[in-house]
C-alpha positions as CSV (number, residue, x, y, z in Angstrom):
1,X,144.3,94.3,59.2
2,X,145.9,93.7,56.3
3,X,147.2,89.8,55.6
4,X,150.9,91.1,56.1
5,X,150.8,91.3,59.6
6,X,149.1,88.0,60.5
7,X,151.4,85.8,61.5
8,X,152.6,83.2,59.5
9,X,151.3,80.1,61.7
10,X,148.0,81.9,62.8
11,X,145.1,79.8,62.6
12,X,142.9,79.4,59.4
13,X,139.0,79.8,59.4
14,X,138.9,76.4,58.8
15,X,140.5,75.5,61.7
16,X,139.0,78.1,63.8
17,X,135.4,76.3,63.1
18,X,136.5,73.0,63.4
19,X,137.7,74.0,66.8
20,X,134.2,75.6,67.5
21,X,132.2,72.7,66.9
22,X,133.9,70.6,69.3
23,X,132.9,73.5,72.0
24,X,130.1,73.8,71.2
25,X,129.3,69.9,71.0
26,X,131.3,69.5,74.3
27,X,128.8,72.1,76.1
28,X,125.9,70.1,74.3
29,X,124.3,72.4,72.2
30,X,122.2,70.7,70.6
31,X,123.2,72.3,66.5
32,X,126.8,72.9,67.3
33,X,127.8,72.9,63.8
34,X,125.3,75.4,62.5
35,X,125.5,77.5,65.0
36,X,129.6,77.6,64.9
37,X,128.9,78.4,61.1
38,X,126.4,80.8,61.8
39,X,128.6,82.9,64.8
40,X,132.0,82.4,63.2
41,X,130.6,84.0,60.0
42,X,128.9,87.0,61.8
43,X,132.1,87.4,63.8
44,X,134.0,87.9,60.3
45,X,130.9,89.7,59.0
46,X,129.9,87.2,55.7
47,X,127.2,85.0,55.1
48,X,128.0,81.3,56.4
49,X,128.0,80.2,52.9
50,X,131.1,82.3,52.6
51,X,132.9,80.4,55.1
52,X,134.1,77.1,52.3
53,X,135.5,79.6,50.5
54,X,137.6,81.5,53.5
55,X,138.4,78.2,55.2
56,X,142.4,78.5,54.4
57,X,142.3,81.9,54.9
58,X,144.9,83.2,58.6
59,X,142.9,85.3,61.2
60,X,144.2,87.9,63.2
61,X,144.1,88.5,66.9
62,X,140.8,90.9,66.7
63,X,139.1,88.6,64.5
64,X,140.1,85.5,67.0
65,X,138.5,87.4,69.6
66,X,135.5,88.3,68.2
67,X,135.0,85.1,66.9
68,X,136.1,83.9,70.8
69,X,133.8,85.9,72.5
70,X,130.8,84.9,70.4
71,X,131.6,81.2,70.9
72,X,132.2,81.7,74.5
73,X,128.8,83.3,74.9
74,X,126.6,80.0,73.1
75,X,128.8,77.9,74.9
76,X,127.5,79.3,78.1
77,X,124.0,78.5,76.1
78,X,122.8,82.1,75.2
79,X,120.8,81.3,71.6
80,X,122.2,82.2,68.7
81,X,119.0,84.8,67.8
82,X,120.1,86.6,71.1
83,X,123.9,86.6,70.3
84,X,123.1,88.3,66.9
85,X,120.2,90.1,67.6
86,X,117.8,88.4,65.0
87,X,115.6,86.1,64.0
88,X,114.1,85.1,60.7
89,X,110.1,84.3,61.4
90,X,107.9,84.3,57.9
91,X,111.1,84.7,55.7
92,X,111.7,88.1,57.7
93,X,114.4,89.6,59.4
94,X,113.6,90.5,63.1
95,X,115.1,92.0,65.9
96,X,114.8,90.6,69.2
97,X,115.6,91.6,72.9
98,X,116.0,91.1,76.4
99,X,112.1,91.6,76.9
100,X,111.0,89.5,73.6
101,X,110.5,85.8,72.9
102,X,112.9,84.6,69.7
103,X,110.4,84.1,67.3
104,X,109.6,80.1,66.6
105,X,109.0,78.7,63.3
106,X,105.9,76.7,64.7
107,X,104.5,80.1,65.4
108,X,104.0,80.6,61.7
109,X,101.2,78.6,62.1
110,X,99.0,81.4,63.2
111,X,100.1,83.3,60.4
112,X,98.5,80.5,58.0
113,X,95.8,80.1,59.6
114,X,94.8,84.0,60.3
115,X,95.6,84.1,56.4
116,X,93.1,81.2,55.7
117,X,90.9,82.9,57.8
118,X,90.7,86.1,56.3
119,X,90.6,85.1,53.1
120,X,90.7,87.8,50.7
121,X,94.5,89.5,50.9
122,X,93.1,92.7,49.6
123,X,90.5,93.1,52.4
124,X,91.0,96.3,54.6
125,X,91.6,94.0,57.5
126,X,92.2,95.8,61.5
127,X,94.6,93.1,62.8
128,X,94.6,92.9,67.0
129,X,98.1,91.3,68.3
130,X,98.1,90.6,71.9
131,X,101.5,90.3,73.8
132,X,102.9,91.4,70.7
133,X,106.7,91.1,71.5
134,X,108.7,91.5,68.7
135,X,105.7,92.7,66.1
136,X,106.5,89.2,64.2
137,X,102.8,87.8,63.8
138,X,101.1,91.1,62.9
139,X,103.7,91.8,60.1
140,X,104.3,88.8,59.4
141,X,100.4,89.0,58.6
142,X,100.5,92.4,57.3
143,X,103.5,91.3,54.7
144,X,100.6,89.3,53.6
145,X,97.6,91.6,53.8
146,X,99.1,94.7,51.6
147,X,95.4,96.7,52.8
148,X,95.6,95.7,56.4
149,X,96.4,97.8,59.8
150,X,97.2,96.7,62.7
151,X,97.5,97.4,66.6
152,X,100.1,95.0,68.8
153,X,99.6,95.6,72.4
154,X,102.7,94.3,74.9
155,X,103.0,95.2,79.0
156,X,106.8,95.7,78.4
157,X,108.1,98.7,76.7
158,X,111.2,97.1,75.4
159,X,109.0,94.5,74.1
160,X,107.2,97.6,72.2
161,X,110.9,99.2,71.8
162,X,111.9,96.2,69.3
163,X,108.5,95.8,67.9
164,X,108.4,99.5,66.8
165,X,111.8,99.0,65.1
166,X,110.9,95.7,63.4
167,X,107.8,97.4,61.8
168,X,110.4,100.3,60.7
169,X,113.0,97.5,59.2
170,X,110.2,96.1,56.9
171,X,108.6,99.5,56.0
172,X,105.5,98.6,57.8
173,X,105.4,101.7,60.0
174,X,102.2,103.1,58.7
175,X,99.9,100.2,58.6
176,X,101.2,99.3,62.4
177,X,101.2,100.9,65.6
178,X,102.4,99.5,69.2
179,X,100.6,100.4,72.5
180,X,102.2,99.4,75.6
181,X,99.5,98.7,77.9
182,X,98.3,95.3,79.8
183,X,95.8,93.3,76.9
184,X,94.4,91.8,80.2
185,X,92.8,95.5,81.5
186,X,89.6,97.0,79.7
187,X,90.5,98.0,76.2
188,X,88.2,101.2,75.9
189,X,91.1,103.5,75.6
190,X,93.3,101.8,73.4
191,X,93.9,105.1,70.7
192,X,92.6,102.9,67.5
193,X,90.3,100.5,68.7
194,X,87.7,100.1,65.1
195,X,84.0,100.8,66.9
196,X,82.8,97.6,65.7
197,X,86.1,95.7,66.9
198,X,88.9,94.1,64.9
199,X,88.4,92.0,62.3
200,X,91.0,89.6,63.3
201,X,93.0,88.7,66.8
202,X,96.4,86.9,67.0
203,X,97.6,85.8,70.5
204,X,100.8,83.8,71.4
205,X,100.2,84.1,75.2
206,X,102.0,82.5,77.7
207,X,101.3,79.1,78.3
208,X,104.3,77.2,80.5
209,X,103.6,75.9,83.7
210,X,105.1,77.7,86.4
211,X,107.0,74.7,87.6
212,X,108.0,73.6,84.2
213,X,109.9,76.5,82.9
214,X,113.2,75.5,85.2
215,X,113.3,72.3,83.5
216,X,113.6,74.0,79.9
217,X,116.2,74.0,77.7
218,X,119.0,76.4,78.9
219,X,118.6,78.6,75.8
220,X,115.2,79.2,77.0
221,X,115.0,78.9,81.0
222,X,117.6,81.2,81.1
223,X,117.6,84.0,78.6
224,X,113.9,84.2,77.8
225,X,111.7,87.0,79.4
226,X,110.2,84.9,82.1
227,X,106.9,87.0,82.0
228,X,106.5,85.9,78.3
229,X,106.9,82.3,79.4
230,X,104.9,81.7,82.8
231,X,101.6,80.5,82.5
232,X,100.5,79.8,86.1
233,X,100.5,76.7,87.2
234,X,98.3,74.7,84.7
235,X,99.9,77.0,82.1
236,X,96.5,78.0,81.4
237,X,95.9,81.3,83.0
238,X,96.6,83.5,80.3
239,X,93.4,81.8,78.4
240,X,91.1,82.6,81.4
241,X,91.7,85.9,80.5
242,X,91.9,86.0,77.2
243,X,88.6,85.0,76.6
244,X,86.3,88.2,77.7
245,X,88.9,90.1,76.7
246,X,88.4,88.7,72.8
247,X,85.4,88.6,73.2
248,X,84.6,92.2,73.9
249,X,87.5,93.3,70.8
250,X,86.5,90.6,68.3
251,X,84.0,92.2,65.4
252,X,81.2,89.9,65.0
253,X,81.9,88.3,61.7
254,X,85.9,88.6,63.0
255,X,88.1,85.3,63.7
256,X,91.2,84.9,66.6
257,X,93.9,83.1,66.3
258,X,95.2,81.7,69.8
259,X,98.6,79.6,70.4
260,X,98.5,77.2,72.7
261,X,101.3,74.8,74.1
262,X,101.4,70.9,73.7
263,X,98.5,69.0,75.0
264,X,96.6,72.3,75.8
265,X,94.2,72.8,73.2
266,X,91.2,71.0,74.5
267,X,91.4,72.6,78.3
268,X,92.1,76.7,76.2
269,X,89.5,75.6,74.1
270,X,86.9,74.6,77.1
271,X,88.2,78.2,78.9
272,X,87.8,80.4,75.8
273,X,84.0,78.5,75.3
274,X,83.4,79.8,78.3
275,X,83.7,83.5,77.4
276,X,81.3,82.6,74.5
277,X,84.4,81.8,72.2
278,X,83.9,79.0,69.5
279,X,86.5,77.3,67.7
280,X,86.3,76.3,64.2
281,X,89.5,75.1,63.6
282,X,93.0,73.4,64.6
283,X,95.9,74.4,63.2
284,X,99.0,71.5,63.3
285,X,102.4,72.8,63.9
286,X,105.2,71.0,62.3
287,X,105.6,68.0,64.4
288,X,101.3,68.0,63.6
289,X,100.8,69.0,67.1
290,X,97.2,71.6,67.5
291,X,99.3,74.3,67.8
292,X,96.5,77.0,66.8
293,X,92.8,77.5,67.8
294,X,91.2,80.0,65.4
295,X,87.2,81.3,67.0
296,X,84.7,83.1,66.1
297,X,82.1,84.5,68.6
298,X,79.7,81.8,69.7
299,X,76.1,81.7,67.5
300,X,72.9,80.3,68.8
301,X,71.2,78.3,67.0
302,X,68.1,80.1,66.9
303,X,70.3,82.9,65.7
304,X,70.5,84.9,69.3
């Protein structure tokens, strides 16, 4: 609409985000300012940065509402990711969905550590992600890995939906295809599976306890998958099962790379040892929390 038919004492941008903030504060999200920035600016379809220069600049009724109704909507605490349908994770663009997690910048630390692992980036590397959701640790890794391939298993199709796209989005489409099948059931018909097992694993499985995941943060109790969340009631099912199953996909000079949730590293590493898993390493998150175990199949000493 054309500045000609705005009228004269419409409200500017600036005024618009001001008001936004306040909202946004008032409903006590906890980066109101950002993410007023961030949602004003993708209702008015610029870059945030754009915003200083736009601030005296009248809006119209159909930008008011869009910017309203995106307001409105984190406000009622739905996370910004899920209001614009993205994420960045590894300096990437992904989609995400009703049926993924929003990708988590202390998730990258599996991406370090599987790349620390591997070593060589030119190694012709089979990549394993289990409970893939949106694709963003195998391509993360396969960004990384420019001779790599990769399989990400998920038990929800729209989890395989958005992963599927993501890998199409970053032209990653031939080096990685999506299965969607349970990782917990035997693996022996997985279409891809190398003979002598994959090279390297990545898992980010659930780990919250059951009881816990009320008492989340809004953004997450209420508009993540719950399956991708719930752990049981330690939180430490999903490591019960992981173990055989890495164990009978892991090659045998191949590493894994396991996420586990604060305070859980020694009890998933004590349940993955039991499956004949050993861990070699701890990878610190941000706040230096062990948010990564990387393992390698357990070696006997006498070399059994």
């Amino acid at each position: 609409m054309s500045d000609a038919r705005i009228a004269p004492l419409a409200p500017t941008v600036a005024v618009v985000l001001e008001d936004a903030v306040r909202r946004l504060g008032a409903a006590e999200v906890e980066t109101p300012r950002l993410d007023a920035r961030l949602l004003v600016a993708e209702a008015l379809g610029c870059e945030a940065g754009a915003l200083a220069r736009r601030s005296g600049e009248r809006l119209d009724a159909e930008r008011l509402a869009r910017i309203e109704a995106l307001i409105a909507r984190r406000a009622a605490r739905e996370p910004v990711a899920r209001i614009r349908g993205a994420r960045e994770f590894w300096s990437l663009p992904f989609k995400v969905g009703p049926a993924t997690l929003d990708p988590r910048p202390d998730s990258e630390t599996l991406v370090e550590a599987a790349l620390a692992a591997v070593g060589d980036r030119e190694a012709e590397v089979e990549v394993l992600d289990l409970g893939t959701g949106t694709g963003c640790l195998l391509l993360a890794l396969l960004t990384e890995l420019p001779r790599a391939r990769g399989l990400g298993v998920d038990i929800s199709a729209g989890a395989v939906a958005v992963a599927r796209d993501n890998a199409a989005a970053l032209d990653l489409a031939r080096r990685a295809r999506f299965l969607q099948a349970d990782w917990r059931a035997p693996a022996a018909g997985w279409a891809g599976t190398p003979a002598d097992g994959f090279a390297c694993i990545l898992a980010n499985p659930p780990y919250i306890p059951t009881e816990q995941i009320d008492q989340l943060a809004p953004e997450v109790a209420r508009y993540e998958p719950r399956g991708a969340l719930d752990g049981g009631i330690d939180g430490l099912d999903a490591y019960r099962s992981l173990g055989p199953v890495i164990r009978s996909l892991l090659a045998p000079s191949g590493v894994a790379v396991v996420e586990v949730g604060a305070g859980q590293a020694d009890a998933a590493a004590t349940l993955l040892a039991t499956a004949g898993l050993s861990v070699i390493r701890r990878a610190g998150d941000l706040a230096g929390l062990d948010r990564a175990l990387v393992l390698q199949l357990h070696r006997s000493p006498f070399g059994k």
